[in-house]
Rosetta silent file (secondary structure, phi, psi, omega in degrees, C-alpha in Angstrom):
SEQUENCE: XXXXXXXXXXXXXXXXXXXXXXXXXXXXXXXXXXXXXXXXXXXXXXXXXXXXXXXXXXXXXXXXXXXXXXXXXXXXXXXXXXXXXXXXX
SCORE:     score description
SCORE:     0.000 S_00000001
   1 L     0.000  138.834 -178.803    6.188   31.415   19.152 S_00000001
   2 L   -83.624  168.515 -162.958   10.036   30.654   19.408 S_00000001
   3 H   -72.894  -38.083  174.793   12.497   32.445   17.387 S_00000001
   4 H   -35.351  -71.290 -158.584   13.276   29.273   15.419 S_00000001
   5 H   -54.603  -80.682 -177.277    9.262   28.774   14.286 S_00000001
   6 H   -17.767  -58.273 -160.500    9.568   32.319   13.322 S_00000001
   7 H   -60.681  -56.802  168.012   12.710   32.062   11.610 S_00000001
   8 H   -26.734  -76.555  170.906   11.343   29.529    9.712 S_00000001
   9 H   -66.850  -40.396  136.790    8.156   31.069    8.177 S_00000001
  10 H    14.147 -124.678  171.424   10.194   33.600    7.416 S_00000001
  11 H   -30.251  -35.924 -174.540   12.540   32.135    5.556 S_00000001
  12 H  -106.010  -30.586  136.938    9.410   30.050    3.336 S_00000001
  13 H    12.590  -93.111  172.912    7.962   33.691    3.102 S_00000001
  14 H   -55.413  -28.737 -157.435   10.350   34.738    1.397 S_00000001
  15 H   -81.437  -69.774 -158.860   11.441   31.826   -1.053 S_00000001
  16 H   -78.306    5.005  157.532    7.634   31.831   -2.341 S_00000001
  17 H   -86.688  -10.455  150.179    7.644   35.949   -2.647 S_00000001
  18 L   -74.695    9.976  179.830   10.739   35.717   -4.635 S_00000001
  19 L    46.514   33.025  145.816    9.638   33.308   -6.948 S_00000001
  20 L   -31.009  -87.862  153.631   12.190   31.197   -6.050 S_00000001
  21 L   -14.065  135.211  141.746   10.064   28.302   -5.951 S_00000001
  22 L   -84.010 -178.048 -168.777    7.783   26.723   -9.111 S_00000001
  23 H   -70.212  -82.004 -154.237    4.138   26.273   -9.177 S_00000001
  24 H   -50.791  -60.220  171.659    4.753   22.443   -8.638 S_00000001
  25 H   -32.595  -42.735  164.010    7.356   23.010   -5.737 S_00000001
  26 H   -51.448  -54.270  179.179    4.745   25.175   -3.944 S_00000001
  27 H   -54.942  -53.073 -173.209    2.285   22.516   -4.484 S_00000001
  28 H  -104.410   14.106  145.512    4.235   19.936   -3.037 S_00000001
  29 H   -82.753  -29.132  168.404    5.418   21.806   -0.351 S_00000001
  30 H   -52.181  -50.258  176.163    2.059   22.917    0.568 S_00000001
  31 H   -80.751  -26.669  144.777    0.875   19.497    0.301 S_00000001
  32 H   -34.646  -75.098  177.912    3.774   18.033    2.554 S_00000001
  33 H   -27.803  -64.843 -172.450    2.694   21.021    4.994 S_00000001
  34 H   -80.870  -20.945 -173.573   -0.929   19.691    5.487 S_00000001
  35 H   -68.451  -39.690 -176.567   -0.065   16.270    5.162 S_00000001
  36 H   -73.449  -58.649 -171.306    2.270   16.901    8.125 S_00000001
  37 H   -44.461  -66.301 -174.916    0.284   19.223    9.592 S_00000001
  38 H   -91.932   10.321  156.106   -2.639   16.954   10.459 S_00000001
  39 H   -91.317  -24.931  169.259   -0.824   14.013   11.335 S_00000001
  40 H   -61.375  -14.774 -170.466    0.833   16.753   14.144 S_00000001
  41 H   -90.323  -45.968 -178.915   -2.881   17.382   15.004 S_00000001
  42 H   -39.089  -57.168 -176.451   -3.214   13.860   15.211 S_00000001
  43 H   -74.433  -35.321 -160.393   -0.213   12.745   17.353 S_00000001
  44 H   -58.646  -65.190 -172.781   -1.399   16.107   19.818 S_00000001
  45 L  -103.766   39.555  166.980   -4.803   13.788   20.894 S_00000001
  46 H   -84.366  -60.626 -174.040   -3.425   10.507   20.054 S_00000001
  47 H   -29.456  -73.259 -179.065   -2.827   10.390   24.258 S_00000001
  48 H   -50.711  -53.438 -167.675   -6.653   10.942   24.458 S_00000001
  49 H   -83.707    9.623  168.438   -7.723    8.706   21.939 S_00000001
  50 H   -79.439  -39.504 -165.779   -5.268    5.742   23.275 S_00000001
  51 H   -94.070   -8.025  162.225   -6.920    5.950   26.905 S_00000001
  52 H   -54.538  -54.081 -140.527  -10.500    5.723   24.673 S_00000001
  53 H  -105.637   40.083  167.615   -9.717    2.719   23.116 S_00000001
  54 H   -49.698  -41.757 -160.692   -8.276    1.314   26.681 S_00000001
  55 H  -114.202   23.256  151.668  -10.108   -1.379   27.002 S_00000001
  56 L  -140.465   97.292 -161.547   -9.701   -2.616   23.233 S_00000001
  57 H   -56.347  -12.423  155.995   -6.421   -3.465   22.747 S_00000001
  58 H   -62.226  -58.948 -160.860   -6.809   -4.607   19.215 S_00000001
  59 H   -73.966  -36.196 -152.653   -8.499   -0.994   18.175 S_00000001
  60 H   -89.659  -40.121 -165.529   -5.058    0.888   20.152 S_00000001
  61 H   -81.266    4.720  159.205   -2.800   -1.608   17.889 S_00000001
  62 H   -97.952  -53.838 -178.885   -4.476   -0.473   15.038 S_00000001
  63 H   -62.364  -44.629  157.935   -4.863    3.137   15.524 S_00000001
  64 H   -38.802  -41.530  178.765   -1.115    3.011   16.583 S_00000001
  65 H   -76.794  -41.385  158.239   -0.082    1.433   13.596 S_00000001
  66 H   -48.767  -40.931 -179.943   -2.165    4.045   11.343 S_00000001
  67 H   -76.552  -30.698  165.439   -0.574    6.818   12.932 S_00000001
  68 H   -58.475  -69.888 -166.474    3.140    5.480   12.301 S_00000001
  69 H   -69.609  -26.683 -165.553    2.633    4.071    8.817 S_00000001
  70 H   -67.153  -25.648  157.439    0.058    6.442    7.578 S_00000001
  71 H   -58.675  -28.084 -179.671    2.383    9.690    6.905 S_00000001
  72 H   -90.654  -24.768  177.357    4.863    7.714    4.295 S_00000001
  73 H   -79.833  -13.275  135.069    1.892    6.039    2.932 S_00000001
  74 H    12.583 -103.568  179.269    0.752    9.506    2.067 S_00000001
  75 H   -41.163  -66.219  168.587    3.679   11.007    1.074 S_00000001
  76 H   -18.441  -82.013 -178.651    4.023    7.648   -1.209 S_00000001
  77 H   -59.301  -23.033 -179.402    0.914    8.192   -3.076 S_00000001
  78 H   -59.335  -33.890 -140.375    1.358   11.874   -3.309 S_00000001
  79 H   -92.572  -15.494 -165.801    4.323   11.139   -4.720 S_00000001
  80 H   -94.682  -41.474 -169.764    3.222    8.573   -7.179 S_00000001
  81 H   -78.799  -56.486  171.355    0.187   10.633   -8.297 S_00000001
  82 H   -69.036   20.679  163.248    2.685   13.423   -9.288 S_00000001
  83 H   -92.600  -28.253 -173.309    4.691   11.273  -11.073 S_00000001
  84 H   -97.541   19.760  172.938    1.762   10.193  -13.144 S_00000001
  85 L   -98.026  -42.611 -178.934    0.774   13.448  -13.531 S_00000001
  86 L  -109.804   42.456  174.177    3.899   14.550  -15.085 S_00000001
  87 L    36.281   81.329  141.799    4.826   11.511  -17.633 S_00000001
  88 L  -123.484  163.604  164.797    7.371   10.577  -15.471 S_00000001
  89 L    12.080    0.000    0.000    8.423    6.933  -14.593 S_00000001
């Protein structure tokens, strides 16, 4: 693992053993984390699943487009659902 990576986990370590953080920050960093997380799992064998859908060029312009748009539309709804969650806006 590079020193950065390291540095890093650290560094968020620390924030949520100091209570730094709130319960909802923790929450929505966590869920940011996995949200992120498995679209990085995603992009790793989007090469493999691009030369599957080789010979339907319609299915790779779809799956391409899911993999772009689909992290903000996420993020969006996460983001929506804790607003309605908290009487906000």
């Amino acid at each position: 693992m590079q020193w950065h990576v390291r540095r890093c986990i650290a560094l968020a370590c620390a924030l949520v053993q100091e209570d730094v953080m709130t319960r909802n920050d923790k929450r929505a960093a966590l869920a940011a984390a996995l949200i992120l997380g498995g679209f990085g799992l995603l992009f790793y064998f989007l090469p493999r699943i691009m030369l599957a859908l080789g010979d339907w060029p319609l299915a790779a312009i779809a799956v391409m487009a899911a993999v772009i748009v689909g992290p903000f539309v996420l993020l969006w709804l996460r983001s929506r659902h804790t607003k309605g969650n908290n009487g906000e806006g």
